[in-house]
C-alpha positions as a LaTeX table, in Angstrom:
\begin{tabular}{lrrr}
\hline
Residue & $x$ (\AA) & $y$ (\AA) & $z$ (\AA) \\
\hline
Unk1 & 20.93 & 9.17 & 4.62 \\
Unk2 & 21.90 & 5.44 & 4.49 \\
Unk3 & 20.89 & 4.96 & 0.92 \\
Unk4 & 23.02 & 8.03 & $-0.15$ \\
Unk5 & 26.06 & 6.57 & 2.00 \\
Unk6 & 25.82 & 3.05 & 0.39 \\
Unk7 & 24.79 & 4.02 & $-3.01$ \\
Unk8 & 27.95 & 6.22 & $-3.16$ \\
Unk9 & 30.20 & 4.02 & $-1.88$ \\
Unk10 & 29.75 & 2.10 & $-5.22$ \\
Unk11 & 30.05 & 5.37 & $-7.16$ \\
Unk12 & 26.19 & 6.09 & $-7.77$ \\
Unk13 & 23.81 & 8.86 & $-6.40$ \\
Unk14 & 20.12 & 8.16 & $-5.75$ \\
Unk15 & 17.91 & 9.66 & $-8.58$ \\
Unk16 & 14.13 & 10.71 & $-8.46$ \\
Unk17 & 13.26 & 7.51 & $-9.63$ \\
Unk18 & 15.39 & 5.70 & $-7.03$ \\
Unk19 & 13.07 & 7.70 & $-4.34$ \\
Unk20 & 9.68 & 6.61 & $-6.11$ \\
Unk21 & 10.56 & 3.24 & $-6.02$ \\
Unk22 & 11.28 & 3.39 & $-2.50$ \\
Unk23 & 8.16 & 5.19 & $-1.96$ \\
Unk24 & 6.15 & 2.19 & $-3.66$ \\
Unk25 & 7.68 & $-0.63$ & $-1.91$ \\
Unk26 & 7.03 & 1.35 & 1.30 \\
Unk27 & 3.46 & 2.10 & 0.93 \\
Unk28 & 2.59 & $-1.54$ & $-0.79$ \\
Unk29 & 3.72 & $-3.20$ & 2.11 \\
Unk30 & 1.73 & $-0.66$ & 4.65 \\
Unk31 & $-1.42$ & $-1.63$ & 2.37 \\
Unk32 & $-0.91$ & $-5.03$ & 2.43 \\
Unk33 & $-0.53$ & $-4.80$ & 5.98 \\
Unk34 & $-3.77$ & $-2.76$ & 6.74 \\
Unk35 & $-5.62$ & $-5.17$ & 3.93 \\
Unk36 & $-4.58$ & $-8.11$ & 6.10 \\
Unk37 & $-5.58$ & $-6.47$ & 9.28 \\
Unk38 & $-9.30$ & $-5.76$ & 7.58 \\
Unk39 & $-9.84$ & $-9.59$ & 6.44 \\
Unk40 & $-8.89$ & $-10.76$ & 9.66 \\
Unk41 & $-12.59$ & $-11.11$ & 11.20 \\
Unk42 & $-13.73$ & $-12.64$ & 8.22 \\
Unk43 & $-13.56$ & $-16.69$ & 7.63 \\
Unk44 & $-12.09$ & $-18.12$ & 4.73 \\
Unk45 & $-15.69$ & $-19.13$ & 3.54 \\
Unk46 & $-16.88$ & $-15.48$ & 3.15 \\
Unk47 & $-13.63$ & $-15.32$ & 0.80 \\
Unk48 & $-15.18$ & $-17.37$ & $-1.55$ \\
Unk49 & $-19.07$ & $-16.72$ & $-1.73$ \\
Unk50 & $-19.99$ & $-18.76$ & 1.40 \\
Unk51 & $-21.06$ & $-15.93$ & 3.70 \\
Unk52 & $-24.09$ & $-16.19$ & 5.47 \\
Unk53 & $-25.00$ & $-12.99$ & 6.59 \\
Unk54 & $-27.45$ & $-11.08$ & 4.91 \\
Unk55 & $-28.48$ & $-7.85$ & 7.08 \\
Unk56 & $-26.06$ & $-4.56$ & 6.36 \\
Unk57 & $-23.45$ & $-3.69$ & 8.85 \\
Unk58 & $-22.06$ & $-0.66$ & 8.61 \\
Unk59 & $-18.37$ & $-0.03$ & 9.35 \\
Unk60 & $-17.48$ & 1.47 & 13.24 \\
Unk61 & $-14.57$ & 2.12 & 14.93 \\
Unk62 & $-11.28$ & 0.54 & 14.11 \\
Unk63 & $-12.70$ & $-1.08$ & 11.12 \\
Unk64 & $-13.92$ & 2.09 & 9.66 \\
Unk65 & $-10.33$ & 4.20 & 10.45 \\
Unk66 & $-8.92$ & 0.87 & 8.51 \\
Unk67 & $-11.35$ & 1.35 & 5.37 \\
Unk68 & $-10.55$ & 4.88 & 4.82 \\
Unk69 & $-7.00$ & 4.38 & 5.04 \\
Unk70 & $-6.86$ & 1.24 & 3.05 \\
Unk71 & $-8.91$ & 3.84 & 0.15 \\
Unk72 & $-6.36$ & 6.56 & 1.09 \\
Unk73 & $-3.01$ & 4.07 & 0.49 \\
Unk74 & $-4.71$ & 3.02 & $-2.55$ \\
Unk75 & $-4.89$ & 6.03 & $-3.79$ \\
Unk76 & $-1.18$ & 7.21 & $-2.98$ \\
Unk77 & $-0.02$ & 4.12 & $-4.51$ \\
Unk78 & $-1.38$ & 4.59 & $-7.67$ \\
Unk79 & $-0.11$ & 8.30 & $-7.71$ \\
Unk80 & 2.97 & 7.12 & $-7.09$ \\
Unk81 & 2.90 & 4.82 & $-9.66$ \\
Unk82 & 1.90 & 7.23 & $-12.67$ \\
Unk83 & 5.30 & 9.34 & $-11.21$ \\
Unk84 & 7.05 & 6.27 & $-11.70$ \\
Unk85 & 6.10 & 5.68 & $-14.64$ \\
Unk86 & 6.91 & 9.10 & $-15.79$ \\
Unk87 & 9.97 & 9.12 & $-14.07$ \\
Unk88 & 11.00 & 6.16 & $-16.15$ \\
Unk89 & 10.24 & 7.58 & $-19.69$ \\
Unk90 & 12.80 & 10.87 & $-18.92$ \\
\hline
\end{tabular}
């Protein structure tokens, strides 16, 4: 309701393509967020090659709920994306 307040105020309406953009900013930041939340038991050496561990480990808990949605935002924000794109070529 904000948006529509302050956007007319300067004599403009939000348009669809207002909304997706919105929509992307939103959702980048939430998968940055759950991205960062993901690497945070990891070292800075396994960044780079320098892990040690060798066995499997498969993904439990919090970590799991984490994966799925970081493959879920992923997947939003690139469907998302194509309507912004589309919404920019009307």
């Amino acid at each position: 309701m904000w948006l529509n307040a302050a956007a007319a105020g300067r004599g403009r309406t939000l348009q669809y393509k207002d909304y997706v953009d919105i929509a992307q900013i939103l959702i980048a930041s939430v998968l940055t967020v759950v991205i960062l939340l993901q690497a945070k038991g990891s070292g800075i050496g396994a960044a780079f090659g320098g892990g040690t561990q060798s066995s499997f480990r498969t993904r439990r808990g919090v970590e799991k709920t984490l994966f799925q949605l970081t493959i879920v935002l992923a997947i939003v924000f690139l469907i998302i994306s194509a309507l912004g794109v589309r919404a920019s070529l009307v």
